[in-house]
C-alpha positions as CSV (number, residue, x, y, z in Angstrom):
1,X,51.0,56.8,120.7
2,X,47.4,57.7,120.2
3,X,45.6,55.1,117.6
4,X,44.7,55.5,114.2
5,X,42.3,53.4,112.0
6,X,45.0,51.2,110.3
7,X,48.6,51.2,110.5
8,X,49.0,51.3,106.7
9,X,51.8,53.1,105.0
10,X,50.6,53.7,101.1
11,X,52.3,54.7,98.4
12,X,49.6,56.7,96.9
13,X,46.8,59.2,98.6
14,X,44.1,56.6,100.4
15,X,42.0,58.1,102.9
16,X,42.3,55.0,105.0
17,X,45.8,54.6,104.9
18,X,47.9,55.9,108.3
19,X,50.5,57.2,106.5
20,X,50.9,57.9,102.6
21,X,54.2,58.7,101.3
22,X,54.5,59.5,98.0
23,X,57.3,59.2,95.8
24,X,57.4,62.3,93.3
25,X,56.6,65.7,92.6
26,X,53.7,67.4,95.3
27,X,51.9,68.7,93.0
28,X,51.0,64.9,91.7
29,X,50.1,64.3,95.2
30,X,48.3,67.4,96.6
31,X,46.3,66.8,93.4
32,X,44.9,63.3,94.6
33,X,43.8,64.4,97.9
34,X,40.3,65.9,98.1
35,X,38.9,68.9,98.7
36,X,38.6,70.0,102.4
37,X,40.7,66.8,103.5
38,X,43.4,68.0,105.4
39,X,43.2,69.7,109.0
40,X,46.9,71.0,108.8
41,X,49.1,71.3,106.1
42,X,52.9,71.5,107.5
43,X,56.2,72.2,105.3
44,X,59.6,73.2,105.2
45,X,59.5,73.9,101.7
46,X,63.7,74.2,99.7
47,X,64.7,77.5,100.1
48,X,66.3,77.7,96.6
49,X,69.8,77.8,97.6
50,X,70.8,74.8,96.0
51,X,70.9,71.9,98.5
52,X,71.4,69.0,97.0
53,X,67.4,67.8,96.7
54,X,66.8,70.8,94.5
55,X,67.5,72.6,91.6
56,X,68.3,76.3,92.0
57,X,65.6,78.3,89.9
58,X,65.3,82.4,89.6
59,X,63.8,83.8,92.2
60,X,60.8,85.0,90.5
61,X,60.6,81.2,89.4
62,X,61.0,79.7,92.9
63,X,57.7,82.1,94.3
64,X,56.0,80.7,91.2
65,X,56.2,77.4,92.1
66,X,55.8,78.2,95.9
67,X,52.2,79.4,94.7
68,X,51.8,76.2,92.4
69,X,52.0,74.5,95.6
70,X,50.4,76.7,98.4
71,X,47.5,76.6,95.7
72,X,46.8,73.4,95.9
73,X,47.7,72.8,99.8
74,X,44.9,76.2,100.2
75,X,42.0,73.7,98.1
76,X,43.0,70.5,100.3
77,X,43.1,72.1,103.5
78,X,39.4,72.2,105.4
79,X,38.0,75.4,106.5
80,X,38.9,75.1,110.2
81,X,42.1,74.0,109.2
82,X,45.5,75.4,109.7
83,X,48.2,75.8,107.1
84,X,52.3,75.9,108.4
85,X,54.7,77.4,106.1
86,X,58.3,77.0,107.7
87,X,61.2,79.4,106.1
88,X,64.3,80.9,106.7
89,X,66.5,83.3,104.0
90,X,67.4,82.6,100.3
91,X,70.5,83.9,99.5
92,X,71.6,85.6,96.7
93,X,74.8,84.5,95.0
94,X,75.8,88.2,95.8
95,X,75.1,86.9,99.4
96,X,72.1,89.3,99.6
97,X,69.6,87.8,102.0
98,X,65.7,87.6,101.1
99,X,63.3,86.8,103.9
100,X,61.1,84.0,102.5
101,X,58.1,84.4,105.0
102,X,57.6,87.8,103.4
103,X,57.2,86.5,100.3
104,X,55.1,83.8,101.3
105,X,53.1,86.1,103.1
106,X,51.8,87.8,100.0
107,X,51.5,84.9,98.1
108,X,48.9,83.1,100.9
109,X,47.3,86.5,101.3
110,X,46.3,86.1,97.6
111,X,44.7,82.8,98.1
112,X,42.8,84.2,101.1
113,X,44.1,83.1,104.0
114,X,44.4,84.9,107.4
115,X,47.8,85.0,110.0
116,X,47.1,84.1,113.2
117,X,51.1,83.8,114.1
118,X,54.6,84.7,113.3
119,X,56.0,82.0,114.9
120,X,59.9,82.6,115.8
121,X,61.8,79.3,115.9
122,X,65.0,79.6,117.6
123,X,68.1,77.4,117.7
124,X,71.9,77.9,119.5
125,X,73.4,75.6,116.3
126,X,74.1,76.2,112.6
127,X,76.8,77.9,109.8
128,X,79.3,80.2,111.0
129,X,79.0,83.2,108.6
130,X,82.4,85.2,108.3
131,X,80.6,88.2,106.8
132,X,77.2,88.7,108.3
133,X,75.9,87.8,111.7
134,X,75.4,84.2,112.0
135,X,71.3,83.2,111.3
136,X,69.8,81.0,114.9
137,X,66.2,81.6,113.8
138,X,63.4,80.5,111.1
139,X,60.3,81.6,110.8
140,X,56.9,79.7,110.7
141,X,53.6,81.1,109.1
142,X,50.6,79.7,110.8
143,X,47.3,80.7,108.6
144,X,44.0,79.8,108.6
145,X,40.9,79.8,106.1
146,X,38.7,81.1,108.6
147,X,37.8,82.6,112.0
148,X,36.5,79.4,113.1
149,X,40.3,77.4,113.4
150,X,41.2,74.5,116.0
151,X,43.4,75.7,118.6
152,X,44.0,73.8,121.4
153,X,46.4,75.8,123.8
154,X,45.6,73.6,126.2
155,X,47.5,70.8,124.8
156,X,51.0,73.0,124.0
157,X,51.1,74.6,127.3
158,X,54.0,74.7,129.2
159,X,55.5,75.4,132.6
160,X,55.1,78.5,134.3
161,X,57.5,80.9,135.1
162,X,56.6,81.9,138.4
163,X,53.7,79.1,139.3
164,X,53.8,80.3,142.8
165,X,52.4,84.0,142.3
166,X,49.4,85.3,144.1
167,X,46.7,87.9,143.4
168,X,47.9,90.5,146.2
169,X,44.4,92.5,145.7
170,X,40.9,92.4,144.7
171,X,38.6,89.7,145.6
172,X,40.8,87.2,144.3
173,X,43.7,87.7,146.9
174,X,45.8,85.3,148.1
175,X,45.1,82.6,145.2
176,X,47.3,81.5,142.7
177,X,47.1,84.0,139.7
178,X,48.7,81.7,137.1
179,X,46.8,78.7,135.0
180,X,47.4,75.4,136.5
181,X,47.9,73.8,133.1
182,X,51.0,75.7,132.2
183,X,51.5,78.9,130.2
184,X,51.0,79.8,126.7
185,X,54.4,78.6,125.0
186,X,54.0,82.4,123.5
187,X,55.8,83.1,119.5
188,X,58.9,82.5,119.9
189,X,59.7,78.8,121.2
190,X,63.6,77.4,121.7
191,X,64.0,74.1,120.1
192,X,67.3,72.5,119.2
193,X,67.8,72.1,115.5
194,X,68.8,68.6,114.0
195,X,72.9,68.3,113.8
196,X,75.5,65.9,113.8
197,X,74.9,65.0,117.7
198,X,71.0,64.9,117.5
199,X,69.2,62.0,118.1
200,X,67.1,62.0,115.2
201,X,69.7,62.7,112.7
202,X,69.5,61.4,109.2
203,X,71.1,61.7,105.8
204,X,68.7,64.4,105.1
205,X,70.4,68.0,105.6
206,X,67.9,70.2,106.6
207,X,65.3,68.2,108.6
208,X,62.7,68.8,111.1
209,X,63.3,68.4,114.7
210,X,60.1,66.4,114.9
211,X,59.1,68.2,118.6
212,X,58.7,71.5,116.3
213,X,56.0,69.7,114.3
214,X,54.2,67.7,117.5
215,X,53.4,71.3,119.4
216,X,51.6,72.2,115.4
217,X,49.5,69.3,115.2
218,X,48.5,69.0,119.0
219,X,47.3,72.8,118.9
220,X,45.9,72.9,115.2
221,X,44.6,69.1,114.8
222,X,42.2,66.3,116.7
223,X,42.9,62.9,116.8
224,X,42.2,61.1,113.6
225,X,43.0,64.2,111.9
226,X,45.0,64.7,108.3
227,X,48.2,66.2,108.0
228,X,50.0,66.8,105.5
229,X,53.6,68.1,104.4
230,X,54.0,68.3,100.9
231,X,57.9,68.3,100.9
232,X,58.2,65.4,103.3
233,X,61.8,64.2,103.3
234,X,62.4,61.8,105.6
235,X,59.2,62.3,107.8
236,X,59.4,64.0,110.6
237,X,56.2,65.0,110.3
238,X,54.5,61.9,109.0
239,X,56.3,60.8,113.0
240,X,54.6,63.7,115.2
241,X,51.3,62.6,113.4
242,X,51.7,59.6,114.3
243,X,52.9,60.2,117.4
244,X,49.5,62.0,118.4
245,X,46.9,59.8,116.6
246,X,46.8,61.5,113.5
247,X,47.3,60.3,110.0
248,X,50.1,62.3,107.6
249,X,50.3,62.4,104.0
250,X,53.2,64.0,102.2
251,X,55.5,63.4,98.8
252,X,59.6,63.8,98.3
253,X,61.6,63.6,95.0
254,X,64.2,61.9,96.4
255,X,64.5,57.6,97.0
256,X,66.7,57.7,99.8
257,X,64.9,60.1,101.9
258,X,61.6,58.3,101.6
259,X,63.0,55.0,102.5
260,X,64.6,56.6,106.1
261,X,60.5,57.8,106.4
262,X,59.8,54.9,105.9
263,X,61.7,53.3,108.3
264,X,61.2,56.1,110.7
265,X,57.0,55.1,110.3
266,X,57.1,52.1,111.4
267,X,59.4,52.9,114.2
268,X,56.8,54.9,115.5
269,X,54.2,52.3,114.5
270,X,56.3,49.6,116.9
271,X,56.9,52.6,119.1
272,X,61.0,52.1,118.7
273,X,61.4,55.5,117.2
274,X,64.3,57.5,118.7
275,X,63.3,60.9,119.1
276,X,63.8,64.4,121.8
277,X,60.8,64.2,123.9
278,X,58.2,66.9,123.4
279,X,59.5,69.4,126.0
280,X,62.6,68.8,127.4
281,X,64.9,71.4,128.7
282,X,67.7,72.5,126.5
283,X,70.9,71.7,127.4
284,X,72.7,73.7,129.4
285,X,76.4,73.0,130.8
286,X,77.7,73.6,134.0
287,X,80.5,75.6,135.0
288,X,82.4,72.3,136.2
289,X,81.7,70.3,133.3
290,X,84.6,70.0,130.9
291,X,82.8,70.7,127.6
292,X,82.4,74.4,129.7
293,X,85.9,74.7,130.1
294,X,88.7,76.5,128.0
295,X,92.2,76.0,128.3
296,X,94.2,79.1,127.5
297,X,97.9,78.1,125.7
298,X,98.8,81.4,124.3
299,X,98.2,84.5,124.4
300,X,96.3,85.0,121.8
301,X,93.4,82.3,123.0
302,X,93.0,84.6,125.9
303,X,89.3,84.7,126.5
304,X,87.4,87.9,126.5
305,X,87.9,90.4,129.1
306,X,85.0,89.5,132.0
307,X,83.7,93.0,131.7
308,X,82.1,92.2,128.0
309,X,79.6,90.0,129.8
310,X,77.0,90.4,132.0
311,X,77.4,89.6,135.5
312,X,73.8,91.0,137.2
């Protein structure tokens, strides 16, 4: 873990503190925080679909106080800072989907800020729909203030493809044509969501996989740096901060879900955390191993004729 100044954990916004978590609304927090003080703001905001941390509002309602808070977030953030807005769908209780990032999209377009990314995040896990296909991706916003934003690619690159290909013309034949340091990770990056079998699961139901956050604040902050996620729930965020040397400030409604951040801080603090390392492959069974195998009893669990599926 990179250092930070102190290994505080406050209850209210101190610019000293490591770690502030905040028990209340955001808005009572975001409104402490300065002017200009944040390098990266980084959320999963509810979607309004009733989970049980918030109260399902009408839509036009929700977007209102999405604004309220993307308001406040635009003020703190600095002006080569880097604002993260992580969505999915609402869904109607028709079952109509509505794609949050567009909506969000206006709204921080109104407050001035630019897109730099549509980030894709995609996941192999989650609710089996019987009536639609089944979502396996959220979106991320990443905008900026300015033209002037941190972005270290340097520090999110990751392994190439092909590292062994060669210029086979020009005055640069026969060298190695692909950066040494890895490849740019691109906009769509594969990261397993947090279920029942992850190693970071908590009571929360919708949390971060904290190796989602770590490649945001490596590529949009410097050490000492302030992040913060203004719906923090049970901190994976305030944990990649920390991870990396920065300091994280974010609020939650909810008494339980602090306490597991809080926990989950200073397990990162003693460097005990249990977390999915920034990087690792996902999964992927063999054809031997049993979890890969299917035993047919009947007829009708017959798998799917072979010629459905690729073979090339």
């Amino acid at each position: 873990m990179g250092k930070v100044s102190q290994t505080v954990i406050s209850g209210h916004y101190e610019s000293k503190a490591a770690v502030t978590l905040f028990s209340g609304d955001r808005l009572e927090l975001l409104r402490t925080v300065p002017d200009n003080a944040a390098r990266l703001v980084v959320t999963s905001p509810p979607y309004n679909i009733g989970k049980i941390y918030e109260r399902r509002l009408a839509f036009d309602k929700y977007l209102e106080s999405q604004r309220e808070t993307l308001t406040e977030c635009v003020r703190a953030l600095a002006e080569d800072g880097s604002l993260c807005w992580q969505v999915g769908n609402h869904i109607g209780k028709d079952g109509e989907v509505f794609p949050l990032d567009i909506f969000i999209y206006g709204i921080c377009k109104d407050l001035g800020l630019k897109l730099r990314n549509r980030i894709i995040w995609t996941f192999e896990h989650g609710l089996h729909c019987q009536r639609r296909l089944s979502g396996r991706y959220e979106t991320i916003l990443w905008f900026t203030k300015t033209d002037t934003h941190i972005f270290n690619l340097d520090a999110i690159r990751v392994p190439q493809k092909y590292p062994g290909k060669k210029y086979f013309k020009g005055v640069k034949a026969g060298q190695y044509s692909c950066n040494p340091l890895g490849k740019n990770p691109g906009d769509v990056w594969a990261i397993p969501n947090v279920k029942h079998n992850h190693v970071e699961k908590t009571a929360h139901p919708c949390q971060f996989p904290i190796e989602l956050v770590e490649r945001l604040v490596l590529a949009l902050t410097n050490a000492g740096d302030l992040v913060i996620d203004p719906y923090i729930g049970v901190g994976s965020a305030a944990c990649a901060a920390l991870l990396h040397g920065r300091r994280a400030a974010g609020a939650d409604c909810v008494p339980e879900y602090l306490s597991i951040a809080r926990e989950r801080v200073k397990l990162v603090i003693n460097g005990k955390l249990k977390r999915r390392p920034l990087g690792r492959p996902i999964y992927q069974p063999g054809p031997n191993d049993r979890i890969a195998q299917r035993i047919v009893r009947d007829q009708s669990q017959m798998p799917l004729p072979q010629s459905l599926f690729a073979t090339a």
